[in-house]
C-alpha positions as CSV (number, residue, x, y, z in Angstrom):
1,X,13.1,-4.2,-22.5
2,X,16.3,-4.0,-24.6
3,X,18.6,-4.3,-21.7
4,X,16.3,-7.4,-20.8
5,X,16.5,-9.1,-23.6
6,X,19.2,-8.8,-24.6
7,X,21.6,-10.3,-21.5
8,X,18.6,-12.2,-19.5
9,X,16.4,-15.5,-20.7
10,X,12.5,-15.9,-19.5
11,X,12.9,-17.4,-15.8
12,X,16.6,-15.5,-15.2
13,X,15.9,-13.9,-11.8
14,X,15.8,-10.0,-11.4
15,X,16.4,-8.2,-7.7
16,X,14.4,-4.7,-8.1
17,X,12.7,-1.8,-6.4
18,X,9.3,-2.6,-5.3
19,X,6.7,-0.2,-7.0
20,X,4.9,0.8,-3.9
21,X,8.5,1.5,-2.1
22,X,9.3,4.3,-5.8
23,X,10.2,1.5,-7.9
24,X,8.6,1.3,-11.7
25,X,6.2,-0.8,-13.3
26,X,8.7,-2.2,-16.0
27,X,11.1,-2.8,-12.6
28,X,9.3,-6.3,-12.7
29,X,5.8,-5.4,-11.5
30,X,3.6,-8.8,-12.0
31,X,1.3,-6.3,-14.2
32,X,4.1,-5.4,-16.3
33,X,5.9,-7.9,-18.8
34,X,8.9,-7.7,-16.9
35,X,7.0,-9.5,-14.0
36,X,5.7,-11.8,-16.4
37,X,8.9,-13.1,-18.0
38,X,11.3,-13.0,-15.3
39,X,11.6,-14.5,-11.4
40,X,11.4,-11.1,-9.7
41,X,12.6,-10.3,-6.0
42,X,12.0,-6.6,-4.4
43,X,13.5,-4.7,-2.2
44,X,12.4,-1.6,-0.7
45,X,13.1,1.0,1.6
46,X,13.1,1.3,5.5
47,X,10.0,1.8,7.8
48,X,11.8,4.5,10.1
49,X,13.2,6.8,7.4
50,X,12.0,5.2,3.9
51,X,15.6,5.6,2.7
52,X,16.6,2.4,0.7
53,X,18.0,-0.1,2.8
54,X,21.5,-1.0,1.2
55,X,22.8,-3.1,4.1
56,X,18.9,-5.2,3.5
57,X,19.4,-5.3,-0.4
58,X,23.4,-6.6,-0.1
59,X,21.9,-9.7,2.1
60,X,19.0,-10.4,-0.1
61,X,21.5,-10.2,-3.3
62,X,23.9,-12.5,-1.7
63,X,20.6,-14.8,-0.6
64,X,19.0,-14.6,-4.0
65,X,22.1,-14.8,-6.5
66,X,20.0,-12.5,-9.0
67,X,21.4,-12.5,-12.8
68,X,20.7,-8.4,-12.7
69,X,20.2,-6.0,-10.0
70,X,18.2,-3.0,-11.3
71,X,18.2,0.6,-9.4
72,X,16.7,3.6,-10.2
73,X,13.1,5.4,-9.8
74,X,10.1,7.1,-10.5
75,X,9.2,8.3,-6.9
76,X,12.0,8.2,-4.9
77,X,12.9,11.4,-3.3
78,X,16.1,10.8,-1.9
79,X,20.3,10.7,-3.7
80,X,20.7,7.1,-5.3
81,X,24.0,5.2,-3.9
82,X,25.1,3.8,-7.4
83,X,28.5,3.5,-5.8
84,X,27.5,1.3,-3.2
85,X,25.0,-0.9,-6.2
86,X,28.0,-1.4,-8.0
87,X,29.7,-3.1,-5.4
88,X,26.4,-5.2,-4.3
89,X,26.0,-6.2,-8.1
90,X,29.8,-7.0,-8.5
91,X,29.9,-8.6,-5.6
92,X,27.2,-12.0,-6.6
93,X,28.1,-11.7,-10.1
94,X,25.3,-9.9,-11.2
95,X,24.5,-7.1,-14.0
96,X,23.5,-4.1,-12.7
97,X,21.2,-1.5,-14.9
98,X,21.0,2.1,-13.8
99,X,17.4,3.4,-14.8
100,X,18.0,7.4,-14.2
101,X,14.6,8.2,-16.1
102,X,13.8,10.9,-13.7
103,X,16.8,12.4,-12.3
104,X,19.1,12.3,-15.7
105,X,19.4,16.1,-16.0
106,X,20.6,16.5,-12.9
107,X,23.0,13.6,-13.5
108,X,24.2,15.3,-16.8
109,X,25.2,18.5,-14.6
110,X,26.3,17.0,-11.5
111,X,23.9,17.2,-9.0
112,X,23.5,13.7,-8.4
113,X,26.0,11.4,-8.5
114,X,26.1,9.5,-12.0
115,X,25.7,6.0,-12.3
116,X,28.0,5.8,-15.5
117,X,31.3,4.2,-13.5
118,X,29.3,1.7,-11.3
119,X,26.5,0.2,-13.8
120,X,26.7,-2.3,-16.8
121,X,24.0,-0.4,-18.3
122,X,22.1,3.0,-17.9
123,X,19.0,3.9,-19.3
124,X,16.3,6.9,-19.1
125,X,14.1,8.7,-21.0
126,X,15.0,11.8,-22.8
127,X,11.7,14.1,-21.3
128,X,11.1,14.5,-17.4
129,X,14.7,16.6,-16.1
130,X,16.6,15.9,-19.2
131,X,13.7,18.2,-20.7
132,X,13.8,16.2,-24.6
133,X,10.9,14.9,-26.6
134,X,9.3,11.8,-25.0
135,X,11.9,9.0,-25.7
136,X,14.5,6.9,-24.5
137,X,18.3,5.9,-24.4
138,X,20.3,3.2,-23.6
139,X,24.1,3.5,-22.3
140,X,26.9,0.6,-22.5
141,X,29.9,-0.6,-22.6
142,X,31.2,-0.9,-26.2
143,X,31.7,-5.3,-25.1
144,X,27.9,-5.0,-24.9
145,X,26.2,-2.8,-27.7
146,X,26.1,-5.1,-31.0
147,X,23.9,-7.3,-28.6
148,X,21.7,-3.9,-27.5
149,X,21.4,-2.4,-30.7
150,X,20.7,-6.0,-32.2
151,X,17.7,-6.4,-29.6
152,X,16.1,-3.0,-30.5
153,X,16.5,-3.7,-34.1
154,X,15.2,-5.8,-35.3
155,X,14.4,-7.4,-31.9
156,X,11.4,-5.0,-30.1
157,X,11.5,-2.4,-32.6
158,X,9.9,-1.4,-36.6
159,X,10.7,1.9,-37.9
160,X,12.9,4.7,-35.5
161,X,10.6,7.8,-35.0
162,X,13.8,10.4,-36.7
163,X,11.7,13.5,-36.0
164,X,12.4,12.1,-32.1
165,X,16.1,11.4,-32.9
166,X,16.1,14.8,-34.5
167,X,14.4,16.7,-30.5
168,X,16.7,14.4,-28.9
169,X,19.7,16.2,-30.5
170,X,17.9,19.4,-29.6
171,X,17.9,17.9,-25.9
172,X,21.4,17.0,-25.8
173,X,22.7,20.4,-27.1
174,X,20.7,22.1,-24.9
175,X,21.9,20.0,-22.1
176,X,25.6,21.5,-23.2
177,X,24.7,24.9,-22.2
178,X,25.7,26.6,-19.1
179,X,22.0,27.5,-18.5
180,X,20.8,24.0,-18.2
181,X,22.7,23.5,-15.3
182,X,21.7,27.2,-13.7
183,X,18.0,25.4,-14.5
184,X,18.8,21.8,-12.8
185,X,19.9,23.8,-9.9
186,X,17.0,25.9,-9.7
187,X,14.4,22.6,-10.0
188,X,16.2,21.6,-6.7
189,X,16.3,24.7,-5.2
190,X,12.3,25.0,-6.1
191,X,11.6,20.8,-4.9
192,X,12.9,21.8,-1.5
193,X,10.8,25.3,-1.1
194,X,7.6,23.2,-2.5
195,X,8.3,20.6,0.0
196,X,9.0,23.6,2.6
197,X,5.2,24.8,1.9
198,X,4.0,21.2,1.9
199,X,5.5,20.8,5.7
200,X,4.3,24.4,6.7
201,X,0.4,23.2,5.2
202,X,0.7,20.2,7.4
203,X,1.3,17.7,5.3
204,X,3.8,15.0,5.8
205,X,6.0,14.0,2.8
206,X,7.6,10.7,2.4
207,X,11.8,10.2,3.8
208,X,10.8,13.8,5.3
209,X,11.5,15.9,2.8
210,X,13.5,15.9,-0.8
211,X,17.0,15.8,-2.4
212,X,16.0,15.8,-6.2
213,X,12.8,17.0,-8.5
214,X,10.4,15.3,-6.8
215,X,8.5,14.8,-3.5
216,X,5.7,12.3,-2.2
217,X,3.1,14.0,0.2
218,X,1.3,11.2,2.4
219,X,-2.6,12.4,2.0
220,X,-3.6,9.3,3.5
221,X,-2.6,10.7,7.1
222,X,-5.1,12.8,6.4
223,X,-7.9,10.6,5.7
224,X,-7.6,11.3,1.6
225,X,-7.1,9.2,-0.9
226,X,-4.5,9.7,-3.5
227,X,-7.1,9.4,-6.3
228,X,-9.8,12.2,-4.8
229,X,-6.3,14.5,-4.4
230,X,-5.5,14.2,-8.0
231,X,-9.2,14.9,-9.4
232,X,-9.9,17.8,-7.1
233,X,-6.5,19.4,-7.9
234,X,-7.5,19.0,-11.9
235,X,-10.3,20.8,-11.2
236,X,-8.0,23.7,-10.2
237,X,-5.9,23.4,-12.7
238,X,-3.0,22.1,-10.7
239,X,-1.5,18.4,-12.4
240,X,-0.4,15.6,-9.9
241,X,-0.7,11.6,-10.1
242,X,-2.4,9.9,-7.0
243,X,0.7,7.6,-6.0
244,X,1.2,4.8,-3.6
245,X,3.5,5.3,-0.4
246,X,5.7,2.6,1.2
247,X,3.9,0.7,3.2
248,X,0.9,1.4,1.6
249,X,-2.3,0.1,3.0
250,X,-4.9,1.3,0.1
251,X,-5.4,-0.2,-3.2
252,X,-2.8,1.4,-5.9
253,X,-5.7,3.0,-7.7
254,X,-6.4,4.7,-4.9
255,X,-3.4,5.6,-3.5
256,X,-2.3,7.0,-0.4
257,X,-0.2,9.7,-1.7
258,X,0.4,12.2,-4.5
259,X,3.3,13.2,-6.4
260,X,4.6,16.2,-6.7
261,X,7.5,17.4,-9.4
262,X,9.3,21.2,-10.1
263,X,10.8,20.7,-13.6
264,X,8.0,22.1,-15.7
265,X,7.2,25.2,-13.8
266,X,10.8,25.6,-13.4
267,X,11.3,25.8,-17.2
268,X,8.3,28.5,-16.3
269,X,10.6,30.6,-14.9
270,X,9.1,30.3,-11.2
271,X,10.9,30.2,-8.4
272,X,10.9,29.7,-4.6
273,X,8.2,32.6,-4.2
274,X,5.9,30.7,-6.6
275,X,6.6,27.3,-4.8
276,X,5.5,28.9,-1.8
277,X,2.0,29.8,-3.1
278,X,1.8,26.9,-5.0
279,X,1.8,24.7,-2.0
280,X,-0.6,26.9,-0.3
281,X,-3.3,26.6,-3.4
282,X,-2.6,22.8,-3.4
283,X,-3.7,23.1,0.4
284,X,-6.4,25.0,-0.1
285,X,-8.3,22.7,-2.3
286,X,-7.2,19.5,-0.5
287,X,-8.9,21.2,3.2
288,X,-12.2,21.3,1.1
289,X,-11.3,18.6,-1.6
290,X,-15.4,17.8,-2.2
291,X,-15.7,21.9,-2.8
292,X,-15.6,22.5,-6.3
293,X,-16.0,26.0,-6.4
294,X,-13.0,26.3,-4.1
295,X,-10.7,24.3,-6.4
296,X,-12.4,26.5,-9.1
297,X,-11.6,30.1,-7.1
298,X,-8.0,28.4,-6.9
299,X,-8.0,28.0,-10.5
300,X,-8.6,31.4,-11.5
301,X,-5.4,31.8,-8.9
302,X,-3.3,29.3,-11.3
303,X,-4.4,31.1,-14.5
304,X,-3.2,34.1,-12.7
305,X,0.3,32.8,-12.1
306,X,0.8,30.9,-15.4
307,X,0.3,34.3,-17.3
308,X,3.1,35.9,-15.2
309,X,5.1,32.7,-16.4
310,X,4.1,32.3,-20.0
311,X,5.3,28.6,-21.7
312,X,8.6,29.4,-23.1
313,X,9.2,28.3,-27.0
């Protein structure tokens, strides 16, 4: 909202990620007040591999002459050519904001590519694989931050939460050490063995697999809606968010897939071993998803692993 208001004007056209393709509601979803203050055009990913379609999203920006271009995620499984966005952006004159929410720690360690040298601004939250207290942060070049810091105060913002500044300095140190990276690493290493047990259970995930954190598994090709996944799996104990798929046919709040995400068992302590089983509980519910006292037997299973993994503090 910062970034927003602080370089575009109500009406000022925005090129962004479609929600149902990974985008994010504040990526100009109608629902969201970015859809509601600004012209918004999506783009999306391909039908064949739903990868994002650069060669698509370069014609449509040179079509559409958008003031900003706005990449980033919040189910998108796949490595982020900021590289390539930079040049789209540069290329029709148009701002281009990095929103790295999800994938920032593994930005901060180099695991995927950073967005720093190609964006005009970079935001992201401080929780999710940055592993902070839930809040946010805005990157810029120095021409632009009187107008940024001007816009959150006194613009969009009363009093700043210090006790979050104060965990966000936490965050930040801890992001310094070399065990952060040994644990960005290991979330990858753990995404791909989930997604490995999700493939062996059947299931097919969205792009075919994973290069990050995170992972969308299509339940709809199995006749299940996202929704029924997500409260069958609470029932066990296990914590997803129904999701829609690209392409979707179903109603969001339905959904025709789940989400999946390794960061907070990784800070567990679990590793490919436990992905494995985890995937096959995850199964095991969703073959009988109206059988509670399946998903129940699968919870005592959870509270089984959890205490081998006790939360770290």
């Amino acid at each position: 909202m910062a970034v927003y208001f602080a370089v575009l004007r109500p009406g000022d056209k925005m090129l962004t990620m479609d929600l149902s393709h990974g985008g994010h509601l504040t990526h100009g979803n109608k629902a969201n007040f970015s859809g509601k203050f600004f012209e918004i055009v999506h783009y999306g990913v391909r039908k064949d591999d739903e990868r994002i379609d650069y060669d698509q999203l370069a014609a449509m920006a040179r079509e559409h002459k958008p003031k900003m271009i706005t990449v980033g995620a919040s189910a998108y499984p796949r490595i982020i050519d900021f590289k390539r966005m930079g040049e789209i952006a540069r290329e029709v004159g148009a701002y281009l904001l990095a929103d790295i929410a999800h994938i920032a720690g593994l930005v901060a360690v180099g695991i995927h590519p950073s967005p720093m040298a190609h964006a005009d601004f970079v935001t992201t939250t401080t929780h999710k694989t940055l592993r902070g207290p839930r809040g946010g942060l805005i990157l810029c070049r120095e021409k632009n931050a009187k107008e940024i810091d001007s816009t959150v105060f006194p613009g969009i913002q009363g009093g700043p939460l210090e006790h979050v500044i104060a965990a966000k300095a936490v965050c930040f140190q801890e992001a310094l050490q070399p065990s952060f990276k040994a644990y960005q690493e290991q979330i990858v290493k753990n995404a791909a063995a989930l997604a490995d047990g999700m493939k062996r259970n059947g299931y097919r995930l969205v792009s075919g697999g994973t290069d990050n954190h995170l992972m969308l598994v299509d339940v709809g090709a199995k006749n299940v809606t996202g929704k029924d996944c997500q409260i069958a799996l609470d029932e066990a104990g296990i914590t997803v968010n129904k999701n829609t798929i690209p392409f979707e046919t179903r109603s969001p709040f339905q959904a025709s897939g789940i989400r999946l995400g390794t960061p907070a068992v990784t800070t567990r302590g679990m590793k490919e071993a436990e992905m494995a089983a985890i995937a096959d509980m995850i199964s095991e519910v969703l073959l009988d998803i109206k059988n509670v006292d399946a998903a129940h037997k699968v919870r005592e299973r959870v509270r089984e692993l959890t205490a081998r993994f006790p939360l770290p503090y």
